[in-house]
C-alpha positions as CSV (number, residue, x, y, z in Angstrom):
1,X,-26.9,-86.3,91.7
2,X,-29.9,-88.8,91.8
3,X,-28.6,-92.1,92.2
4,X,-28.5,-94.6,89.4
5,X,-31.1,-97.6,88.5
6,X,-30.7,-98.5,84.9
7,X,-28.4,-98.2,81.6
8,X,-30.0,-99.5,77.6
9,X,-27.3,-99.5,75.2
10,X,-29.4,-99.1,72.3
11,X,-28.4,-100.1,68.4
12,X,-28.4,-96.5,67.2
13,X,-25.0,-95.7,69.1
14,X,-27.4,-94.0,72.0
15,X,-27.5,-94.8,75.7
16,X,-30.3,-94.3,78.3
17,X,-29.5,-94.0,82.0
18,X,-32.9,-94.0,84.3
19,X,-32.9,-93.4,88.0
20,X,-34.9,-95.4,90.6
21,X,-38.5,-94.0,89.1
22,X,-37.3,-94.6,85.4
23,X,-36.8,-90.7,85.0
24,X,-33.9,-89.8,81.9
25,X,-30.7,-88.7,83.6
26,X,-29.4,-86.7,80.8
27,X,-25.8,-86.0,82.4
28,X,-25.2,-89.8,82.1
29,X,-26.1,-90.4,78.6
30,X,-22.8,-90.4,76.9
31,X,-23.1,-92.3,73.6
32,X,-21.9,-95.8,73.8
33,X,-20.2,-95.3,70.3
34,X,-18.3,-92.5,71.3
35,X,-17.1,-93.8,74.1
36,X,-15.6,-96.7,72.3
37,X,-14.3,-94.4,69.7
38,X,-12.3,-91.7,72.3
39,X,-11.0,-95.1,73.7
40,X,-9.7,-96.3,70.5
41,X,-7.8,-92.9,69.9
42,X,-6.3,-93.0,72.8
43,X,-4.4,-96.0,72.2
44,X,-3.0,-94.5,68.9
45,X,-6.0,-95.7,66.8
46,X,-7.9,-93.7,64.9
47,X,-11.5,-94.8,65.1
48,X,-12.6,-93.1,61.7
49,X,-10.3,-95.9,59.4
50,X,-12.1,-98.8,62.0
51,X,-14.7,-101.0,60.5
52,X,-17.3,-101.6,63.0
53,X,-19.8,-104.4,62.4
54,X,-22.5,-104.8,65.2
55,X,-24.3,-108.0,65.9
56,X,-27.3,-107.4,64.3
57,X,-25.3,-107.3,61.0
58,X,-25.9,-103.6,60.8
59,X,-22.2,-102.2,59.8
60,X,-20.9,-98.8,62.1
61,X,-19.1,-95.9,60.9
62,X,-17.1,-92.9,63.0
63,X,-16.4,-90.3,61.0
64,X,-15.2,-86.1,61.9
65,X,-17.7,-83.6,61.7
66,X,-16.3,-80.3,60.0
67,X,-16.0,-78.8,63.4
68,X,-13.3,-81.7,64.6
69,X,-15.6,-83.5,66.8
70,X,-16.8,-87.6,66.1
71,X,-20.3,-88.6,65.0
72,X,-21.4,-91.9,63.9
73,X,-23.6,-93.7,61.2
74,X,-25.1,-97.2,61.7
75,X,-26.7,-99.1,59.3
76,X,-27.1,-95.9,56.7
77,X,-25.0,-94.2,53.9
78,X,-24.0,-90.6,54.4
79,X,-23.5,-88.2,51.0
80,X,-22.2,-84.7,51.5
81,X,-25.5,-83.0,51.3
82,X,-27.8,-85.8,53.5
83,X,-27.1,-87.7,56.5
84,X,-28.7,-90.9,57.5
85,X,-31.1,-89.6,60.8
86,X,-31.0,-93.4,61.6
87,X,-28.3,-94.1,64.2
88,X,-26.8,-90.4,63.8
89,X,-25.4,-88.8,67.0
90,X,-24.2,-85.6,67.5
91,X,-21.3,-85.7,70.4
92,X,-18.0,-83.0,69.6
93,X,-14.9,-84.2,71.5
């Protein structure tokens, strides 16, 4: 594995991991969101009924997909036929 130089965090729930030339390193791009949600379930919380407000005043949401898995929202409104692109990730757990 090449080794590691950088990590953004960005506001869209994303993450960027860069080795030492700035190339992606897509193995290590785990969303930050996600993260925080999978560690929220496993201390008996369910991240889906958790308000998240970011510092930029944009508000986050972790909701289930209809396969089981977690996906996000930030800043956006989702409606059963449209989901916000902004700040959407698609992670299954």
């Amino acid at each position: 594995m090449r080794r590691i130089k950088g990590i953004l965090f960005f506001n869209n729930g994303n993450t960027f991991a860069a080795d030492e030339n700035g190339q992606q390193i897509s193995e290590l791009q785990e969303p930050w969101i996600l993260l925080y949600a999978k560690f929220l379930e496993s201390k008996g919380i369910d991240p889906t009924q958790v308000v998240i407000d970011l510092p930029n005043g944009d508000k986050a949401e972790i909701f289930r997909t209809s396969e089981g898995g977690l996906n996000w929202n930030i800043g956006g409104f989702r409606s059963a036929t449209r989901e916000s692109s902004r700040g959407m990730g698609e992670k299954h757990t």
